[in-house]
MIBA-234136 format. One record per residue: residue in one letter; x, y, z of N, C-alpha, C in turn. Coordinates in steps of 0.2 Angstrom, whole numbers, plus 2048, in hexadecimal, padded with zeros to 3 digits. Example, Ala and Ser with C-alpha at 12.3 -4.5 7.8 and 13.67 -1.06 7.14 Angstrom:
A8427E482783E7EA8278427F0827;S8407F58238447FB824840800827;
END
This chain:
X81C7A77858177AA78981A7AB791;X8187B179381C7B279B8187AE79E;X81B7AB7A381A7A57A881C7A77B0;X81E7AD7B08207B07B78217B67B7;X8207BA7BC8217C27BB8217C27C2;X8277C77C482A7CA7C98297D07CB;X8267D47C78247DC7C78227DD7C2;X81B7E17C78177E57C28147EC7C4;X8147EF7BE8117F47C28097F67C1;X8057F67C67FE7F77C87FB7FD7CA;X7F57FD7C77F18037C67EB8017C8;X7E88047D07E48017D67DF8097D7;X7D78057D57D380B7D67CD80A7DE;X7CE80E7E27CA80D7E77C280E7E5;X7BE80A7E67B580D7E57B48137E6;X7B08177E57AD8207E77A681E7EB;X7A78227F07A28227F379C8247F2;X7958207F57908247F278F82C7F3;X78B82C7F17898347F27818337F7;X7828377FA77D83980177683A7FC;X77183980076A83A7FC766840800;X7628477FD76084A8007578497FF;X75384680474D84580574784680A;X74284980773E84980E73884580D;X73884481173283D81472C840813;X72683D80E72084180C71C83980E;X71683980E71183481170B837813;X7068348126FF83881470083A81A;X6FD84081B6FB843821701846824;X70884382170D84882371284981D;X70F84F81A71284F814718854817;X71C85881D72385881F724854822;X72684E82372A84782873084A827;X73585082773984F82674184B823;X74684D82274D84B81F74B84281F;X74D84081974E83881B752838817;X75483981575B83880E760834812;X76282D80F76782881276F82A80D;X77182881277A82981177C82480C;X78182880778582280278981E806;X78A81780278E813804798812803;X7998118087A28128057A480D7FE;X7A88117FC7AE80D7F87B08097F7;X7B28047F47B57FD7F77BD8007F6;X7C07FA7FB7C77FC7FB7CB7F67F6;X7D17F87F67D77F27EE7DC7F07F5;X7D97EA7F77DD7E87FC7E37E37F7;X7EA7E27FA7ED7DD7F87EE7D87FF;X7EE7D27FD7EE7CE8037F57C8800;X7F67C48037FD7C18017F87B9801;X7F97B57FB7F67B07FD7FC7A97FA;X7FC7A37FE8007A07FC7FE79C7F7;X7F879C7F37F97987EC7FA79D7E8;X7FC7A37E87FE7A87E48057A77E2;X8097A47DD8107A77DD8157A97D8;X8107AE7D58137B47CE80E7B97D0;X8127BE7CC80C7C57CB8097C57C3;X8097C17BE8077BE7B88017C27B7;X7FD7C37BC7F37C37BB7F47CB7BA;X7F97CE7BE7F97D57BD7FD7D77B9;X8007D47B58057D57B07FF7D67AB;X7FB7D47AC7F77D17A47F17D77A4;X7EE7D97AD7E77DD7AE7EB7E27B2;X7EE7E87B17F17E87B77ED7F17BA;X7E77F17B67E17F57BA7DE7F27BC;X7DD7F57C37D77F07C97D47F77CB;X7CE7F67CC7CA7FB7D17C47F77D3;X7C27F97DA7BD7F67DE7B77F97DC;X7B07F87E07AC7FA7DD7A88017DF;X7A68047DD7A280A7E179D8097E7;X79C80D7EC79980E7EF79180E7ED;X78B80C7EF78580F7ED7828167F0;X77E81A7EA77B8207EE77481D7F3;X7778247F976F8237FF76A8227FA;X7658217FD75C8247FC7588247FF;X7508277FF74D82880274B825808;X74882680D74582181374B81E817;X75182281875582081A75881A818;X75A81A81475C81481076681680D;X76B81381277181481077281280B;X77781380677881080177D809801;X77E8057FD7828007FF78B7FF7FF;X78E7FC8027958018027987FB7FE;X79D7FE7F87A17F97F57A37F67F5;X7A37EF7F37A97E97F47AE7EC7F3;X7B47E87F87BB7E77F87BC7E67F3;X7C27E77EE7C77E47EA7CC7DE7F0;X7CD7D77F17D17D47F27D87D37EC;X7DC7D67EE7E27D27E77E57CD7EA;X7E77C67EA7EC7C37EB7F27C47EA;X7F87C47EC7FD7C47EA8047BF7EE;X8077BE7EB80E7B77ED80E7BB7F3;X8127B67F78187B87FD81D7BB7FD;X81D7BF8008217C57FE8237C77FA;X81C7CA7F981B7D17F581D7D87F7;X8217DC7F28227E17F78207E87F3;X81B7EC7F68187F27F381B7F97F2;X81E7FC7EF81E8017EB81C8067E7;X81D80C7EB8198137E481F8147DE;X81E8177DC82081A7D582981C7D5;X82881E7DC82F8217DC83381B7E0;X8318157E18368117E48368107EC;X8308157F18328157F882B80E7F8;X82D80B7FE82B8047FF824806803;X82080380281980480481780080A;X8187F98078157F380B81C7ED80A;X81C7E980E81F7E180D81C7DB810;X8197D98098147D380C8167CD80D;X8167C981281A7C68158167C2818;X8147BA81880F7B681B80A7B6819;X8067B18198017B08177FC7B381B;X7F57B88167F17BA8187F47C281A;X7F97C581A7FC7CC8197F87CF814;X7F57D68177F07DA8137F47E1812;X7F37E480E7F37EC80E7EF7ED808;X7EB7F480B7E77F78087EA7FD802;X7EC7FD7FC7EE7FE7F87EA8047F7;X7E58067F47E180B7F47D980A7F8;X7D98117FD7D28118007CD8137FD;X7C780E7FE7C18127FB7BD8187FD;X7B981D7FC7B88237FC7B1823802;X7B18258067AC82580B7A5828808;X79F82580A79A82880879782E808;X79583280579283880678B83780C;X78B83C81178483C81777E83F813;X77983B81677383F811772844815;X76B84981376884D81776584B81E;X76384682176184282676684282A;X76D84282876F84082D77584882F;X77384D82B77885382B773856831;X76B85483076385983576785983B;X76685E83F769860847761863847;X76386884E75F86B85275F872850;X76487384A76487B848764878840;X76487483E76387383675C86B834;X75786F837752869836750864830;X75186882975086682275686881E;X75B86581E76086681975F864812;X75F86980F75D869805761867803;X76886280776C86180277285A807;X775858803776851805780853803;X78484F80678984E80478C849800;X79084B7FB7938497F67988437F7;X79883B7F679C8367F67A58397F6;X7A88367F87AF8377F77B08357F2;X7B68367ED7BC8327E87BF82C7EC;X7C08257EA7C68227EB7CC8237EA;X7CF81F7ED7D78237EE7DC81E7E6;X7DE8237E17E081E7DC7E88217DB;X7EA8197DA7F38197DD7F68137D8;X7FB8167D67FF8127D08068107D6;X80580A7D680A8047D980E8017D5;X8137FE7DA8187FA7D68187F37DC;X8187EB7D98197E67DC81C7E37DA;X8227E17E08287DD7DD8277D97E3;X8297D17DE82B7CD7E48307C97E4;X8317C97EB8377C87EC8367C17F2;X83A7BB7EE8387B37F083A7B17F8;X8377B07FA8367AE8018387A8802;X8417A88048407A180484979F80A;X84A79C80C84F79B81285679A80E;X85579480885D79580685D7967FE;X86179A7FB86179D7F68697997F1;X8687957ED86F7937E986F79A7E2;X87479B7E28777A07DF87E79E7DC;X87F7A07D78857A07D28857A07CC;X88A79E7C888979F7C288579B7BF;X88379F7B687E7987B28847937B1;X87D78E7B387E7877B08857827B8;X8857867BB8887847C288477E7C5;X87E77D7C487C7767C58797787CB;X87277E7CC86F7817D386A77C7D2;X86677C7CA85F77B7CA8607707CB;X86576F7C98677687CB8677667D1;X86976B7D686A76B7DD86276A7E0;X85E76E7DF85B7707E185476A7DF;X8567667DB8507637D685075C7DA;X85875C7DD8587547E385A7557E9;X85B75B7EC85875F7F285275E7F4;X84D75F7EF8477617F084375D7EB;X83C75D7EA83775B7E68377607DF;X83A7667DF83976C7DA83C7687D5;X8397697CF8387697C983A76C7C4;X8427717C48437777C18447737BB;X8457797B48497757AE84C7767AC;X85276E7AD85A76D7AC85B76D7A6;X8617717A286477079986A77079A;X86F770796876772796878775792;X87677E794876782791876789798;X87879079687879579A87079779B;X86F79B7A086879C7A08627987A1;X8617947A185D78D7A08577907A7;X8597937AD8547957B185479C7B0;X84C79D7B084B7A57AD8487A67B1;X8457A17B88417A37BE84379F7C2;X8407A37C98447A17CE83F7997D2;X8427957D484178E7D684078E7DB;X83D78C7E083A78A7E783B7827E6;X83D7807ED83D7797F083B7787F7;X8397737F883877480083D76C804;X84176E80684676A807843766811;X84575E81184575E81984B75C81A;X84C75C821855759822853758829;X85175282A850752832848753834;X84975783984475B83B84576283A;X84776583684776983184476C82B;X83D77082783D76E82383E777822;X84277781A84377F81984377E810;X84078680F841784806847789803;X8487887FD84E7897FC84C78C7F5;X8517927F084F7927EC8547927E8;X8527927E185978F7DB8587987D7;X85C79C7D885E7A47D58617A37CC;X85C7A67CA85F7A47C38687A67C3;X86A7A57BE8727A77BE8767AC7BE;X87A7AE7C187D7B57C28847B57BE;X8827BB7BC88A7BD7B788D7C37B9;X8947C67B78967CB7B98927D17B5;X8907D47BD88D7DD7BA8847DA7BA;X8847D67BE87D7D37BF8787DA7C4;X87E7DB7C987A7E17CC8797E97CA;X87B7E77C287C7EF7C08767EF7BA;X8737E87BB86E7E47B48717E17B0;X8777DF7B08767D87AA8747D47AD;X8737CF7A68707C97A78697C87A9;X8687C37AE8627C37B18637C57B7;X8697C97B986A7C87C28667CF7C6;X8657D67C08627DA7C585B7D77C5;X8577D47C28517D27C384F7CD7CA;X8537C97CA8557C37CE8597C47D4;X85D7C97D685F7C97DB85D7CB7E2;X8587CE7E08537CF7E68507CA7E8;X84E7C27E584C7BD7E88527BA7ED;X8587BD7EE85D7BA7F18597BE7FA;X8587C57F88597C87FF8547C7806;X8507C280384B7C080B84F7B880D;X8537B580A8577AE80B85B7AF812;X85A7AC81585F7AB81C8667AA81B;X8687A481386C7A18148717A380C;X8777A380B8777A580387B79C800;X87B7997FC87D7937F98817967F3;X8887957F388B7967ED88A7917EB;X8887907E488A7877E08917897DA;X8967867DA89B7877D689C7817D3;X89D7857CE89F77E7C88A577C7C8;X8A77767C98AF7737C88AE7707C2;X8AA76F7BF8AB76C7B78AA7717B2;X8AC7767B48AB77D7AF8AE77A7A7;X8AC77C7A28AF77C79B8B3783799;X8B278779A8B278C79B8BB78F79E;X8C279079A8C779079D8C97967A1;X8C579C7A18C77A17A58C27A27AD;X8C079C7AD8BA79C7B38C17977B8;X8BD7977BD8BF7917C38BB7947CA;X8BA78D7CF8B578E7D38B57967D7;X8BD7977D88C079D7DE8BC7A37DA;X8BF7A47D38BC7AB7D18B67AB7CF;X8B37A77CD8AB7A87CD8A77A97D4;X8AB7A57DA8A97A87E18A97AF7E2;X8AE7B07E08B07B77E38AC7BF7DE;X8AA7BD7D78A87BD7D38A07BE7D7;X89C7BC7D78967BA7DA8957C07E2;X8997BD7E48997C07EB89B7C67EC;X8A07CB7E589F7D27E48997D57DF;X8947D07DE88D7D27DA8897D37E0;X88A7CD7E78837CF7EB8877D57EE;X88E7D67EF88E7DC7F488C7E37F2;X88E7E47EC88C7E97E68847EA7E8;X8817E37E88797E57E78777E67EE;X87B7E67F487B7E87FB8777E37FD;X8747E48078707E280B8717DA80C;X8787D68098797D080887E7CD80E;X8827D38118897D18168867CA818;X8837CC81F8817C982387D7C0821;X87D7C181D8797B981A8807B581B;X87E7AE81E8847A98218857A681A;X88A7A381588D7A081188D79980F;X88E79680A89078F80B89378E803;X89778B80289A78B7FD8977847F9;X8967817F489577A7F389977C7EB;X89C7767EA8A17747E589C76F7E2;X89A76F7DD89776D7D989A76A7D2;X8977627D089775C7CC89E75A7CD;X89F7587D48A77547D48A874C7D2;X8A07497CF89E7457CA8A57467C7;X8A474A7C38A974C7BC8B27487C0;X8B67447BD8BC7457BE8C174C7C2;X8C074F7B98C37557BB8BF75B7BF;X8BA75A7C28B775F7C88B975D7CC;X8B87537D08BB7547D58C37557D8;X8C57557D28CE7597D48CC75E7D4;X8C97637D08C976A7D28C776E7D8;X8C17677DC8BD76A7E08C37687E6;X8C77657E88CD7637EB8D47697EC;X8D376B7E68D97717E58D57757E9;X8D277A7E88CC77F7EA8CB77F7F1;X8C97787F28C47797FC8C977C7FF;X8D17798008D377D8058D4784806;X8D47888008D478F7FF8CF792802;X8CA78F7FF8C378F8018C2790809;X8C378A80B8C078A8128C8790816;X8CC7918148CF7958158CD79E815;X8C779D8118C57A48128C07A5816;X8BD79D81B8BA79F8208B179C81D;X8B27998178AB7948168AC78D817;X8A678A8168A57828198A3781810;X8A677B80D8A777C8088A3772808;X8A077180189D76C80289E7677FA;X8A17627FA8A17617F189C75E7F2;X89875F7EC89275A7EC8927587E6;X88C7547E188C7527DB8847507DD;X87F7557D98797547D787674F7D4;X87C74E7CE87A74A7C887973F7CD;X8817427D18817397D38817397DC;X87B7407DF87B7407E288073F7E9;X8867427EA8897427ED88A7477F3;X8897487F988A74E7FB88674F7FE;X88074F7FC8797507FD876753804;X87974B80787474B80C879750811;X87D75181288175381788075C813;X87D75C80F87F76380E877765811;X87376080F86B76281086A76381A;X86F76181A86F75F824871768826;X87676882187D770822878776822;X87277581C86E77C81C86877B822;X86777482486377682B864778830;X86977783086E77A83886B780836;X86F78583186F78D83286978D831;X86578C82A85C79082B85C78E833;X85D78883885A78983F85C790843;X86379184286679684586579B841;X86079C83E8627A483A8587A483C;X8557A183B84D7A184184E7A2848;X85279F84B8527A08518557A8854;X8587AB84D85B7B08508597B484E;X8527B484B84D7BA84884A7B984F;X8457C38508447C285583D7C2855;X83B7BE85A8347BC85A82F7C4858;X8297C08568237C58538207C9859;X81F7CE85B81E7D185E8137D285E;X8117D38638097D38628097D985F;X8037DB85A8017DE8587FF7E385D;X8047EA85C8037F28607FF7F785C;X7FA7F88617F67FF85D7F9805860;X7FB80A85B80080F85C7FA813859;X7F98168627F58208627FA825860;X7F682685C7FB83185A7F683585C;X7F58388617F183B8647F2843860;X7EB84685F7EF84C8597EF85185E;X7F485685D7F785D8617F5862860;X7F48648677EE86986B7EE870867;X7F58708647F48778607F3873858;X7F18708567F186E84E7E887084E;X7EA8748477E18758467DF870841;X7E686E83F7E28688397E086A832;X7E38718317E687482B7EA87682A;X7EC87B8277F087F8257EE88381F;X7EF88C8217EF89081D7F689481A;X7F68918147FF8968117FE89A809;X8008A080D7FF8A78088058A4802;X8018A37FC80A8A37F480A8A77F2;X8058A87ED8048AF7E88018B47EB;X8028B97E87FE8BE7EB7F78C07EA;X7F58BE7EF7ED8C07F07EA8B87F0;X7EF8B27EF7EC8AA7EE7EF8A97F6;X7EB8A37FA7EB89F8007EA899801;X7EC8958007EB88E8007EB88A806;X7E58888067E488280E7E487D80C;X7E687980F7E88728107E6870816;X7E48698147E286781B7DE86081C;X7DE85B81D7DA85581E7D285781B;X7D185B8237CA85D8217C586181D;X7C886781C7C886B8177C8867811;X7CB86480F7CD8628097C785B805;X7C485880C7C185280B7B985680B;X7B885D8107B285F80E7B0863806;X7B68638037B28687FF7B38637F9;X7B785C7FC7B48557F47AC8557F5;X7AD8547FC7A38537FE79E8577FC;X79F85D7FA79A8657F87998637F1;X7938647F17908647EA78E86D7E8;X7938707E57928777E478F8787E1;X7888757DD7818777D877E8787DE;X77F8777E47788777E977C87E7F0;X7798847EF77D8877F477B8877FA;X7758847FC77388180477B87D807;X78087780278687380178A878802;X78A87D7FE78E8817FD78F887805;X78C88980678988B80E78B887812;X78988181378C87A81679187D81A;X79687B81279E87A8137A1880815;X79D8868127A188E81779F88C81F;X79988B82279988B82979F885829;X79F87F8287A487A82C7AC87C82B;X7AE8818267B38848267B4889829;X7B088C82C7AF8928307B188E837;X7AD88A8387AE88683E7B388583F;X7B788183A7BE87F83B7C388483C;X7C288983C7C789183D7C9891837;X7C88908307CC8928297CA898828;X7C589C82A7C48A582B7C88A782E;X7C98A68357CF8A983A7D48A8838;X7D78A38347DD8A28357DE8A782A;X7DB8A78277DA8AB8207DC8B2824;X7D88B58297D88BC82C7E08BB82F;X7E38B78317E98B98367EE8B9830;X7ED8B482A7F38B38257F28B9821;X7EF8BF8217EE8C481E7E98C4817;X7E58C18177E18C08127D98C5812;X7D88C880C7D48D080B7CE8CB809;X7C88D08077C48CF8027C48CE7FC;X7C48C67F87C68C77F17CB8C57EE;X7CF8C27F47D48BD7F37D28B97F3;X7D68B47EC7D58AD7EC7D88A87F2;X7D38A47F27D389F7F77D38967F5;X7D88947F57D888C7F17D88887F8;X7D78817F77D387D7FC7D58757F9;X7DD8747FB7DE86C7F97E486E7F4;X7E88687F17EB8697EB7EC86C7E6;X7F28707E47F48737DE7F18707D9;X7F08697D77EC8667D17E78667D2;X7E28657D77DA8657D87D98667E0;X7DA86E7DF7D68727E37D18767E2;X7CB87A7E57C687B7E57C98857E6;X7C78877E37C98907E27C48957E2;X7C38997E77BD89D7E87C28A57EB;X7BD8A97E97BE8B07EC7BB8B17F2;X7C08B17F87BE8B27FF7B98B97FF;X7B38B88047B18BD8087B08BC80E;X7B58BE8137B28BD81B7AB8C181B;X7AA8BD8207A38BE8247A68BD82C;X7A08C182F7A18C483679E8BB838;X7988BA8367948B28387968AE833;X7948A98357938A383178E8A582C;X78D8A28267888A48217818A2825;X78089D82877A89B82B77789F82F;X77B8A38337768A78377768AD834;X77A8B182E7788B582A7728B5828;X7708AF82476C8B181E7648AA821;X7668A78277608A582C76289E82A;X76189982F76489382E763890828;X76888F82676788981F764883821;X76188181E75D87981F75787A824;X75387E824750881829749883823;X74387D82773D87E823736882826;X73688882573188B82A72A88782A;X72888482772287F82872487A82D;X72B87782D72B87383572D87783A;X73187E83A72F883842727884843;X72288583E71D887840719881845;X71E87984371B87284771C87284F;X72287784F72587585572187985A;X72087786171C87F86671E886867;X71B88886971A89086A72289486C;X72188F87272789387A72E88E875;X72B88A87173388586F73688C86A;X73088D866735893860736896864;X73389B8697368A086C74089E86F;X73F89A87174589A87674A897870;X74989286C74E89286675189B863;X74C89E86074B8A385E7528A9862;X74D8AA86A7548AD86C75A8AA86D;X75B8A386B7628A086D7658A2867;X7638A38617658A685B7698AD85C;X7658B085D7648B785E76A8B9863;X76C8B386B7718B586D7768B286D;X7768AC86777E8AB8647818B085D;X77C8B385A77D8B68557828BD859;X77C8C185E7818C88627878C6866;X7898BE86878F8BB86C7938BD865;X7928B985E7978B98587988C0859;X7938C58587958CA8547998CF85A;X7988CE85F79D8D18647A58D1867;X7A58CB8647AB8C68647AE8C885D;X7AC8CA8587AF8CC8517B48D0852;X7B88D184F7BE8D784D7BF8D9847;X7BC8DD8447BF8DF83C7C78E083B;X7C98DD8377D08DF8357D28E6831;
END
C-alpha cells in the first residue's frame, strides 16, 4: 500500500455564486413597498495552506476532487444569501503549485502559507440593490457567477538543510538513524529507502534537519531508478552530503567514481552548483574500508572537499561531522537574505485602457474581450429581457458600441462576448440610445411615478427629454 506520495495531480472546484433574487415588498396597505430582493452569497474559495502535521500528499492521491461549496441565493425582505465555506486544503512544507503545462503557480514555504487555488464565484445583486433614481422596480435580478475550476499539479519538494546522497545501500539511512532520532528502514540490500527520511539533528546550539535521499544510480536524472522522482528533495537543502561506500562488494565501484558519478547526476539535473559539499567515507568499521578510505582522502581533499571517515554502524566520526554541518547550515542562513515586510504593490490602470477589447477575425464576426464585458453577460439571465436590456445599456456605457462603430462593424454582424469555447453570440444592431431611454426606462413602475409629487415628475420628465436630444445630437451615423 502507498505510504507516501510526492505528486499529485488535483482537480479544485470553486463554489458558484448565488443568484440575485428579484422581489417586491407587498404588506397591508402598501401593496407597492418596492424592490427587496437580497443579493446571493459568494462562492467559497479551494484554498491551500501549508500545515506542518501535514507530511505527504497521500489524501489527494486517493480524493483528488475537492470543490468548495456554493453560494446561497438572495430572498425576499432583503435577505442576502449566505456565502460559501472555504475549502481549507492542508498540504506539507514545501509544497510547490503547478498548472498542466509545468509553469509554477505557488511555493509553499512555512508554515501557515496560503494560496488560493481556485476563486469562488461572486454573488449575483438582487433587484434592491440594481433600484437607482432612473430604475425604481427592477423585474429582474443578477445571475451568481461560475467558480473558477483549475486542474493542478502538486509536488513536494522536502524542506530540509542537509541532504545525504549517494549510492543505494552507501549507509545514508544508517547515518541519518544516529544522527538523529529518524527511524528510517535499514536492510542489506539496494533500494531499501523508497522515501525520503527527515531528522532533526543538534550540534551545539545548533539545531538543523537533515535528510536521507533514497539512492542514486547512473541516468538518475534522465529517470532511472528512483532519482528523477527524488531529486527534487535535494533542491531546497543548503548543504549536499556525499556518503561513499568504502566497503563496496561490488569490483567496478570505488569511492572516487561513484563521487564523480553522482555529482554528474546533480549537474545534469541543474540548480545544484552552488550548494557547499562534504564528502563522508563511510563503514571504516570494515578493515578493508578503512585502507580504502586512507588511499582516497588525499585525492579527495585535493579536489578541494573536506572529507570525513565515519562508521555509523561503531559510531565513529559522528560527532565532529555533526559539528561540520552546523557551521555551514549557520553560514548558509546567515547568508539568506532576511524577509523583507509584506509590500502592497498598486497597478494603477492606464488612462487610455477601456478595459476591453474589440478584434474583427471573420468576416462580419467581432469578438470582445474584456474583464468586464465578459463577467456581465455570466450575470444576464437571457429568459428575462428587462436582464437582457440591462446588459446592452452597461455595454453601451462601457463604449463596446463605439468602439464596434470604429472597428467597422454593420447591422447584422455577428458579435461574440468572451472566449472562443464559451462565448455568448448575438447579431449586432446599433442604437443611436441606450435601449432604456428608447423604449422608456426599464424597471420603471407607473403606479410608483403616479406616488411621487406633481412638480417631482415634471422635472424628472424634462431631465429625460433633455438627455435623450443631448444623445441624439451628439450621434454620428456611419
Amino acid at each position: 500500500m502507498t505510504t507516501f506520495v510526492d505528486r499529485v495531480e488535483l482537480h479544485v472546484a470553486a463554489g458558484n455564486g448565488g443568484h440575485g433574487c428579484a422581489s417586491v415588498h407587498r404588506e397591508k396597505f402598501k401593496p407597492l413597498g418596492g424592490p427587496d430582493g437580497g443579493n446571493g452569497g459568494r462562492g467559497g474559495d479551494v484554498i491551500l495552506t501549508v500545515d506542518q502535521s501535514v507530511t505527504t500528499l497521500l489524501d489527494y492521491h486517493h480524493s483528488p476532487h475537492r470543490k468548495a461549496t456554493n453560494g446561497k441565493p438572495g430572498e425576499g425582505g432583503n435577505r442576502s444569501g449566505k456565502d460559501g465555506q472555504d475549502l481549507v486544503l492542508p498540504v506539507p512544507d514545501g509544497t510547490v503549485v503547478l498548472d498542466k503545462a509545468g509553469n509554477v503557480l505557488a511555493d509553499l514555504v512555512g508554515h501557515g502559507t496560503s494560496y488560493v487555488a481556485a476563486q469562488g464565484g461572486r454573488g449575483g445583486l438582487g433587484n434592491a440593490a440594481l433600484a437607482s433614481a432612473r430604475r425604481k422596480a427592477p423585474g429582474f435580478a443578477l445571475l451568481g457567477e461560475p467558480g473558477d475550476l483549475h486542474d493542478i499539479v502538486l509536488e513536494l519538494k522536502t524542506v530540509a538543510d542537509v541532504a545525504l546522497v549517494g549510492y543505494p545501500s552507501a549507509g545514508k539511512s544508517s547515518l541519518i538513524s544516529v544522527l538523529s532520532a529518524a527511524k528510517p528502514k535499514i536492510a542489506d540490500y539496494p533500494f531499501t529507502t523508497l522515501v525520503p527520511n527527515l531528522g532533526v539533528v543538534t550540534a551545539g546550539s545548533t539545531v538543523y534537519t537533515i535528510a536521507d535521499v533514497p539512492g542514486l544510480i547512473p541516468g538518475a536524472s534522465q529517470g532511472r531508478g528512483l532519482g528523477l522522482e527524488f531529486l527534487r528533495h535535494v533542491e531546497r537543502c543548503s548543504v549536499l552530503v556525499h556518503v561513499l561506500d568504502t566497503a563496496t562488494l561490488e569490483s567496478d565501484r570505488d569511492p572516487v567514481s561513484d563521487l564523480d558519478i553522482i555529482e554528474e547526476e546533480l549537474r545534469q539535473y541543474g540548480g545544484l552548483d552552488n550548494r557547499p559539499r562534504i564528502v563522508v567515507l563511510n563503514k571504516i568499521d570494515v578493515p578493508d574500508g578503512k585502507d580504502l578510505a586512507e588511499m582516497v582522502r588525499p585525492d579527495l581533499e585535493a579536489r578541494g572537499y573536506r572529507v570525513f571517515e565515519v562508521s555509523a554502524v561503531a559510531h565513529i566520526g559522528l560527532k565532529e561531522l555533526s559539528f561540520a554541518l552546523a557551521d555551514l547550515v549557520g553560514r548558509a542562513r546567515a547568508a539568506k537574505p532576511k524577509e523583507e515586510a509584506t509590500r502592497i504593490v498598486i497597478r494603477p490602470q492606464a488612462v487610455d485602457d477601456a478595459g476591453f477589447t474589440v478584434v474583427r477575425e471573420d468576416e462580419g464576426l467581432f469578438r470582445v474581450r474584456g474583464e468586464k464585458p465578459e463577467r456581465w453577460v455570466r450575470q444576464t439571465d437571457f429568459n428575462n429581457d428587462e436582464a437582457v436590456g440591462y446588459l446592452a445599456d452597461r455595454l453601451n456605457r462601457l463604449g463596446v458600441e463605439e468602439q464596434l462603430m470604429k472597428a467597422g462593424a454593420r447591422a447584422g454582424d455577428g458579435v461574440a462576448i468572451g472566449p472562443e469555447e464559451n462565448a455568448v453570440v448575438f447579431d449586432w444592431e446599433p442604437s443611436v440610445m441606450a435601449g432604456a431611454e428608447m423604449l422608456g426606462r426599464r424597471g420603471e413602475d407607473h403606479r410608483l411615478e403616479e406616488q411621487r409629487p406633481a412638480a417631482q415628475r415634471r422635472r424628472d420628465r424634462q431631465a429625460e427629454r433633455d438627455d435623450a436630444q443631448r444623445e441624439f445630437d451628439d450621434f454620428e451615423p456611419f
